[in-house]
PANU-428085 format. One record per residue (C-alpha): residue number from 1; residue in three letters; chain; x, y, z. Coordinates in nm, 4 decimals. Example, Ala and Ser with C-alpha at 12.3 -4.5 7.8 and 13.67 -1.06 7.14 Angstrom:
% PANU-428085
+-----+------+-----+----------+----------+----------+
: seq : type : mol :       xx :       yy :       zz :
+-----+------+-----+----------+----------+----------+
:   1 :  Ala :   A :   1.2300 :  -0.4500 :   0.7800 :
:   2 :  Ser :   A :   1.3670 :  -0.1060 :   0.7140 :
+-----+------+-----+----------+----------+----------+
This chain:
% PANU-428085
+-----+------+-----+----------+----------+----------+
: seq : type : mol :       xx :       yy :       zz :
+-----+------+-----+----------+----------+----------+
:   1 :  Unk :   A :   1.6893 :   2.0677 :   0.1848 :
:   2 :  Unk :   A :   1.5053 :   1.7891 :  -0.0156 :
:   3 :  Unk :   A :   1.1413 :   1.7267 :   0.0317 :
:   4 :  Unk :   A :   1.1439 :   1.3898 :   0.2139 :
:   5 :  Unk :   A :   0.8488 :   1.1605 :   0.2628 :
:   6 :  Unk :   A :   0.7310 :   1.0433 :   0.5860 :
:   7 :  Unk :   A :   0.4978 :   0.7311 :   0.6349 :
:   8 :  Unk :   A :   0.1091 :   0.8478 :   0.5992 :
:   9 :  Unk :   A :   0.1981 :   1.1636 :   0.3403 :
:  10 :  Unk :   A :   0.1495 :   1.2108 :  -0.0126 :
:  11 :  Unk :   A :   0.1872 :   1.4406 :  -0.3239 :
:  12 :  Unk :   A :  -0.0574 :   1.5022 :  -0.5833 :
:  13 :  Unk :   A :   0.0467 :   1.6708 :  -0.9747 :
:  14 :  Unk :   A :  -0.1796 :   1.7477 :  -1.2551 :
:  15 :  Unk :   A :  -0.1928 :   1.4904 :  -1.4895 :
:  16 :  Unk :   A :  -0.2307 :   1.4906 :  -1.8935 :
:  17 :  Unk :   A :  -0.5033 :   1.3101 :  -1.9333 :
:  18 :  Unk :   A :  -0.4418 :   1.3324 :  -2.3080 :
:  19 :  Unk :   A :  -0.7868 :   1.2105 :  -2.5071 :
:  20 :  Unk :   A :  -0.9332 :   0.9898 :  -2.2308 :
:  21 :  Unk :   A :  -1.1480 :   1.1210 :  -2.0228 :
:  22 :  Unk :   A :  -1.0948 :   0.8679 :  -1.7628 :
:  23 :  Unk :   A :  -0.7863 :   0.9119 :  -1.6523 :
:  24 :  Unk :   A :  -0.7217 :   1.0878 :  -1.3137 :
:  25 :  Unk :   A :  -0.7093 :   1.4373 :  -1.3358 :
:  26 :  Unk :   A :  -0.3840 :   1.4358 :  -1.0355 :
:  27 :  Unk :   A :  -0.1464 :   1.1391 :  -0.9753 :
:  28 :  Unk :   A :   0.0907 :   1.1352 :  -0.7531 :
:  29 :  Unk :   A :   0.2693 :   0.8947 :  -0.4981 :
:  30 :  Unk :   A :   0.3777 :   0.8828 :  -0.1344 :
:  31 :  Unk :   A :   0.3732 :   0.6242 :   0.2025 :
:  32 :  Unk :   A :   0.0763 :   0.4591 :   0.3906 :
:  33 :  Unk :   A :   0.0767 :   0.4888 :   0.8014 :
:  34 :  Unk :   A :   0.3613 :   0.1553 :   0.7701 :
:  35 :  Unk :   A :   0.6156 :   0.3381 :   0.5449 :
:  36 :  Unk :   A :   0.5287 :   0.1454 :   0.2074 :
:  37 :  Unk :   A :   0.5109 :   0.2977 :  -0.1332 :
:  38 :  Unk :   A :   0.1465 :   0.3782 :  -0.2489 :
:  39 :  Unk :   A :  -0.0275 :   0.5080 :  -0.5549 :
:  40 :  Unk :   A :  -0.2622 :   0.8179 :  -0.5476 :
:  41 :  Unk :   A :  -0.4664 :   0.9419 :  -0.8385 :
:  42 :  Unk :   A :  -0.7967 :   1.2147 :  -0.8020 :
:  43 :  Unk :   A :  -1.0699 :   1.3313 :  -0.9935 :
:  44 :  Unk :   A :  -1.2255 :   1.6604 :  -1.0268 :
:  45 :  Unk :   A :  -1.6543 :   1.6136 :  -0.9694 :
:  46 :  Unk :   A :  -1.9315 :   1.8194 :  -0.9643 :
:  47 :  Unk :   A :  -2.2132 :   1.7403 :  -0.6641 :
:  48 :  Unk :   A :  -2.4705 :   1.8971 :  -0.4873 :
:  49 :  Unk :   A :  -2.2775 :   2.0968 :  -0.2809 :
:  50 :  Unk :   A :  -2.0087 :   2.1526 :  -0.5615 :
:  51 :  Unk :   A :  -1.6848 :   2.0705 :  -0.6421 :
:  52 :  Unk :   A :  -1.4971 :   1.7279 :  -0.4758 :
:  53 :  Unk :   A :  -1.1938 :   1.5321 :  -0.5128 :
:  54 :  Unk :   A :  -1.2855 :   1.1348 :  -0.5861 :
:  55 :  Unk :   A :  -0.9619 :   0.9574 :  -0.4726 :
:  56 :  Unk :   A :  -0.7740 :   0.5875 :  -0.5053 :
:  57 :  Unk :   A :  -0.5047 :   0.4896 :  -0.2991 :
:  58 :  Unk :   A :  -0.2863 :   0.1723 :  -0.4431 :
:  59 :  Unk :   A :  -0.0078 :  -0.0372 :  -0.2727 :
:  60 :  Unk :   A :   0.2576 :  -0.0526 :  -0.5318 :
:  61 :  Unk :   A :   0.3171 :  -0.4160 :  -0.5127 :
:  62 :  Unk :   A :   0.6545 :  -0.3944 :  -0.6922 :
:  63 :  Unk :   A :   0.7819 :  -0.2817 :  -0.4496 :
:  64 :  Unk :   A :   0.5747 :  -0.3627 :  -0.1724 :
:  65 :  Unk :   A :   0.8723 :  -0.4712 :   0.1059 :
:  66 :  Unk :   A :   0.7416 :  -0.7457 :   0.3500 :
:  67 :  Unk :   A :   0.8580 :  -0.6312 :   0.6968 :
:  68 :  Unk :   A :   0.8725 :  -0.8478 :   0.9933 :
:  69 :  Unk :   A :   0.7361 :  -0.7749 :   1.3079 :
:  70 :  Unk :   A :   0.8965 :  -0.6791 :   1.5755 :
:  71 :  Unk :   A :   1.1314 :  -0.9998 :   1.7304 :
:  72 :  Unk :   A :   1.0924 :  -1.1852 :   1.4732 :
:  73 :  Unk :   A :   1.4763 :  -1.3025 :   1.4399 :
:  74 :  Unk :   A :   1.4528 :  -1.4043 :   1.7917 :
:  75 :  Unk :   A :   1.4425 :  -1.7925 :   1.7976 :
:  76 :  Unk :   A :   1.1991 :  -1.9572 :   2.0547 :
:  77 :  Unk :   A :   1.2445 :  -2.1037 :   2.3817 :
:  78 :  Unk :   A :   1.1983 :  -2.4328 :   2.4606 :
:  79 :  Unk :   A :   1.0492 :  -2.7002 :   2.2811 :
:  80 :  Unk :   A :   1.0704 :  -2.5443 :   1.9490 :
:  81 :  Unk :   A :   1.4721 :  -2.5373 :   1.9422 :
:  82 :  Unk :   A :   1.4568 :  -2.9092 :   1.8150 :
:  83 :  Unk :   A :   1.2771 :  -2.7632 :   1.4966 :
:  84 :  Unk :   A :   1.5002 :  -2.7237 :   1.1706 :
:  85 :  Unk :   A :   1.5883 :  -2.3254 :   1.0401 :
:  86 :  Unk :   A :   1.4141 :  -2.4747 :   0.6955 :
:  87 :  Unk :   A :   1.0512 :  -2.5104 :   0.7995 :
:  88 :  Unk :   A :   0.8500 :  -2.5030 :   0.4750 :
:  89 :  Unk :   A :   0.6298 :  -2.2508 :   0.5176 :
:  90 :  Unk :   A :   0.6291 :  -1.8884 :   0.6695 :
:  91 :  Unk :   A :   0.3699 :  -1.7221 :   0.9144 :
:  92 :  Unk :   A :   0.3039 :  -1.3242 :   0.8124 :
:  93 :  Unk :   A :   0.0523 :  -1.0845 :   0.9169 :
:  94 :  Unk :   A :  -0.1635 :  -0.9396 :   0.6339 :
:  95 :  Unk :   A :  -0.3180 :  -0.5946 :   0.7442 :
:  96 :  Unk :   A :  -0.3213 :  -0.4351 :   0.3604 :
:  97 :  Unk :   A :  -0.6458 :  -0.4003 :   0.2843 :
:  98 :  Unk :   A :  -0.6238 :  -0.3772 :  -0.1008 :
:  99 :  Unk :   A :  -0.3822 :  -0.7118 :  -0.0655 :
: 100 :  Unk :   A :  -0.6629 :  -0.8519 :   0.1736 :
: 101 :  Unk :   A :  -0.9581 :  -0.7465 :  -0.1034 :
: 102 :  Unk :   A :  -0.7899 :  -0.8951 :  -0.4028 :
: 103 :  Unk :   A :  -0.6752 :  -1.2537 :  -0.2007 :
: 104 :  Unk :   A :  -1.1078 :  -1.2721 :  -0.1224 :
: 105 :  Unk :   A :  -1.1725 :  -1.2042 :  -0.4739 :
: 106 :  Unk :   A :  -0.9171 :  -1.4244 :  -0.6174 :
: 107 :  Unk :   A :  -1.1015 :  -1.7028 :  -0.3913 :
: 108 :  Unk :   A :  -1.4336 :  -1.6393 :  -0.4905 :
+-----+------+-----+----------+----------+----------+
C-alpha cells in the first residue's frame, strides 16, 4: 500500500546542501490542516540545551487550489435572485497566514 498524505502531515529528507551553507539541511513536502500542498525545509542548530530543528512551512502557491466554502453554489433567496450570474467581483475568505503576511507587506 502507498504512503498517502492526509491534511496536517508531512515528510522530511536530507537534503544536499552542496557548497551553501544556507540551505536547509531536510526538505520535504506534505498538507496543512485544509488539505493544500505546503513546503517544509529544517535546520540542524546548536543551543543551550543542545541540538534543535529550526523549521519553515510554505504554501505552494502554484498550486494553491481556492476552495469554496461550504454552500457556496447555492444561489440566494429573495431579493438577490434579480442579480446577474456575472457580478464583477468575488467574495473569498483568506485564513492563510503566509498569503495574509505577504498581502500586508505588499501594502506597506
Amino acid at each position: 500500500m502507498a504512503y498517502e498524505q492526509k491534511p496536517g502531515q508531512f515528510v522530511l529528507f536530507k537534503n544536499d546542501k552542496g557548497d551553501n551553507d544556507k540551505r536547509p539541511d531536510y526538505r520535504g513536502d506534505g498538507l496543512d490542516l485544509n488539505g493544500n500542498p505546503i513546503e517544509v525545509a529544517a535546520w540542524i542548530k546548536e543551543g543551550k540545551k543542545g541540538k534543535f530543528m529550526s523549521c519553515t512551512i510554505k504554501t505552494k502557491a502554484h498550486d494553491h487550489k481556492y476552495q469554496p466554502p461550504a454552500g457556496a453554489d447555492k444561489k440566494p433567496a429573495g431579493k438577490f435572485d434579480d442579480m446577474a450570474d456575472d457580478v464583477p467581483f468575488i467574495s473569498c475568505e483568506l485564513n492563510d497566514d503566509a498569503i495574509l503576511k505577504k498581502l500586508r507587506k505588499d501594502r506597506e
